[in-house]
N, C-alpha and C positions, 0 to 999 in steps of 0.2 A: 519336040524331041529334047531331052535332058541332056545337054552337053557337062554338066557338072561331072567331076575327073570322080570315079570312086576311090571311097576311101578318105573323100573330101565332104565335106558341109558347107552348102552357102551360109557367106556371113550375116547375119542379120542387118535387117539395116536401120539403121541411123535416121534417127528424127531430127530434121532438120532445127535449127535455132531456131526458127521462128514459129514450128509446134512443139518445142518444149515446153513444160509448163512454167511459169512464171511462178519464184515462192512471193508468197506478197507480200506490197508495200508495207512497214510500221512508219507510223511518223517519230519524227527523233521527240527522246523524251527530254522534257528539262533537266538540269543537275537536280541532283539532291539538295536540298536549302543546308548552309552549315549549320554544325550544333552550336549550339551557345556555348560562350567561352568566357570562364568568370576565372578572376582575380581577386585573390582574398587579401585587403587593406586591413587588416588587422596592425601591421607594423606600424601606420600611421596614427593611429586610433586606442595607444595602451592603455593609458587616462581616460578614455570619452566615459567607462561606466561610472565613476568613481561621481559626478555630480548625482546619478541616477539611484546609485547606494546610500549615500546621505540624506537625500530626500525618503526614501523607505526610512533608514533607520529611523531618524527623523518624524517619521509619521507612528512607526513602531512604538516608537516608546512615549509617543503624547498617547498611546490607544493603552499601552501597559499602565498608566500613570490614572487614569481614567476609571479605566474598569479595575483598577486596584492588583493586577496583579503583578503590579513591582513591588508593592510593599509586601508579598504574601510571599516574593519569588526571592525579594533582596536586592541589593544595589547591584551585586557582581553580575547574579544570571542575566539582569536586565541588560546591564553593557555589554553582556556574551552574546545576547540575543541582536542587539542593535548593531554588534561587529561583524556579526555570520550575515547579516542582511546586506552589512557594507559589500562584506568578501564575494557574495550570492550572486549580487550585479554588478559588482564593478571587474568582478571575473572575465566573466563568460561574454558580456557586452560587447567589448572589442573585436569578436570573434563573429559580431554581427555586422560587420561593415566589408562590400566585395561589390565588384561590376563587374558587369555580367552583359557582354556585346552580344548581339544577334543578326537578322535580315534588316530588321526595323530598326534601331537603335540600342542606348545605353540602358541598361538599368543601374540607378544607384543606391544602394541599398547601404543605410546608416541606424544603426541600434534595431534591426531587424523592419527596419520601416523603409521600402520601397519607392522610387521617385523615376519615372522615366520621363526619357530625354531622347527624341526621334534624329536620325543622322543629321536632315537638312536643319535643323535647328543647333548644331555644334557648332560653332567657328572654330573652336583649336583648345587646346592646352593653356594656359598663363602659366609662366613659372614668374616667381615673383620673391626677392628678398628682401628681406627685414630682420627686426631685432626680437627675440624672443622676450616678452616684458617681463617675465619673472628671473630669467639669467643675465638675460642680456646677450647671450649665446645666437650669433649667425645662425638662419636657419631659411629653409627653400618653401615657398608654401606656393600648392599646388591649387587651382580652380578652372572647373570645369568651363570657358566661358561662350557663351550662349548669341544669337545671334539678337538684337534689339527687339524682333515682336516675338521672341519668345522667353523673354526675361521681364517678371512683373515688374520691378522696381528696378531703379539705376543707382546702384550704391555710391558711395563718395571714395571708394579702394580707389586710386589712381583718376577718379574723372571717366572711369570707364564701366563699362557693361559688363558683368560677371554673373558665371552662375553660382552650380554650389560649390563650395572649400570639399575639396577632395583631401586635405591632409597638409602637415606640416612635416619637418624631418632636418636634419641636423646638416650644415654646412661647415666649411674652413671658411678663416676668414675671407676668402676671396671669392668666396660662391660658388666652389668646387667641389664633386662629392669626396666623402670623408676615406670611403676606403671598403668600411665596411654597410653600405647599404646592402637590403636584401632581393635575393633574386623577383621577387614579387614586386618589386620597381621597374626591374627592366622588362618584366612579364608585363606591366600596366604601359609602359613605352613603346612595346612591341606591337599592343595589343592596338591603341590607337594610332600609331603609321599604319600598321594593315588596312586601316578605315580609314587611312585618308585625312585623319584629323592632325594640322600640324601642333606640332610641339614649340613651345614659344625658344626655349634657353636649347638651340643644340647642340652645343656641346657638353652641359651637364650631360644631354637624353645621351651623348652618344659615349660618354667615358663612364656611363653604367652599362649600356649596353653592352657593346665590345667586355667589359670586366665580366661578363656574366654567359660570354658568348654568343652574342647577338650581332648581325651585321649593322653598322653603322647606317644611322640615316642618309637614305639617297641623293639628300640635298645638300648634303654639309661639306660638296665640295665649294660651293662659295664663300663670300664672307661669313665667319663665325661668329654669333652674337650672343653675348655672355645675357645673364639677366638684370633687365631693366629694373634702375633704382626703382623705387616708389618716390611719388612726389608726393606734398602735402596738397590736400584740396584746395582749391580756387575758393574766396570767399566771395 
C-alpha cells in the first residue's frame, strides 16, 4: 500500500559513496623544464671584433695587390675597401658574445662560436683585479672557473684553475663599481645565484645588483670580501 502523502514525490535516492563512480587517478606530471635564459655580453666585448677585421682587411688587400685589382681600382678604393671590412667585423662581432643557462648548463657563446659548460663542472665566478696594460686603468676581470677534471690546462693566473675570461670592465680605484655599469651585469649576477654558482667579490655582485634592482645576495650577510689581489706566479 502507497503511504506517500499526494501531491508529494519520493525523493530519489542517493548512491551511497562508496558506489559513486570514482573520476580517475592521473599521475602528477613533472614541471615544465625552464626556457633558456641568455645574457647578452656585448658590454664586455666592444674590441673583441676589431683583431678579426684586420686580419680580413689584411688578407683583402694581399688578394687586391695580387690579382691586380688595386692598381686598376687605385690606392683610395683599395683602403675604402680594406676599412668597410675593418668596420663589417669589428661591428657586428661583439654582438656575438651571450650565455645562455638551461636544465643542463652554461653555454658560452664568444664571436658566434659556442662552448658548453655542464652545472656540476662550475665551481663559481673569479672576480679578479688588475691593471689594464694599455692605461693602466683599474679594471674587474671576470672568469668562468671550472672544477680541476674539467679544465684541460692549469694556467699560471693566480696558481689557480680557471676557465674561460668571460669579460673585463672598468673599476675605481678601489675595486668598486663605477656607477654606470649596465643592467646586462646584474642580469649575468642574477642569472648565476639562481644556479647556485657563487660569485667570488660580493659585494661588487651585490652594489650592481641592488643599483639595477636586484635583491642582494643571500649570503652577504657575513663577512664581506672585496676582490683578491692577484699574486705573481710561484717559480
Amino acid at each position: 500500500m502507497d503511504t506517500t502523502p499526494r501531491g508529494h514525490t519520493a525523493a530519489p535516492e542517493q548512491a551511497s559513496p562508496r558506489t559513486q563512480p570514482q573520476p580517475p587517478r592521473t599521475q602528477p606530471q613533472p614541471p615544465p623544464p625552464a626556457a633558456p635564459q641568455t645574457v647578452r655580453l656585448a658590454f664586455l666585448w666592444r674590441a673583441a671584433g676589431a683583431p678579426l677585421g684586420c686580419l680580413l682587411a689584411l688578407a683583402m688587400g694581399i688578394a687586391l695587390a695580387r690579382t691586380g685589382v688595386a692598381g686598376r681600382l687605385g690606392a683610395v678604393p683599395a683602403l675604402l675597401l680594406s676599412g668597410t671590412a675593418v668596420l663589417g667585423i669589428a661591428l657586428p662581432v661583439p654582438y656575438g658574445f651571450w650565455l645562455r643557462a638551461d636544465a643542463q648548463g652554461l653555454t658560452l657563446v664568444r664571436a658566434f662560436l659556442p662552448r658548453r659548460y655542464r652545472w656540476q663542472d662550475i665551481a663559481g665566478l673569479t672576480m679578479e683585479t688588475d691593471e689594464d696594460p694599455d692605461s693602466g686603468a683599474a679594471r674587474l676581470v671576470l672568469l668562468l672557473r671550472l672544477v680541476p677534471a674539467a679544465t684541460p690546462v692549469r694556467t699560471e693566473r693566480r696558481d689557480r684553475v680557471h676557465g674561460p675570461v668571460i669579460g673585463a670592465l672598468g673599476t675605481t680605484a678601489d675595486g668598486l663599481p663605477r656607477g654606470t655599469e649596465p643592467r646586462h651585469l646584474a642580469e649575468l649576477f642574477d642569472l648565476l645565484r639562481r644556479h647556485g654558482i657563487p660569485l667570488e667579490d660580493r659585494r661588487y655582485a651585490d652594489l650592481v645588483l641592488t643599483a639595477h634592482g636586484y635583491p642582494a645576495l643571500a649570503h652577504t650577510a657575513g663577512p664581506t670580501a672585496g676582490p683578491t689581489a692577484p699574486r705573481s706566479p710561484s717559480v
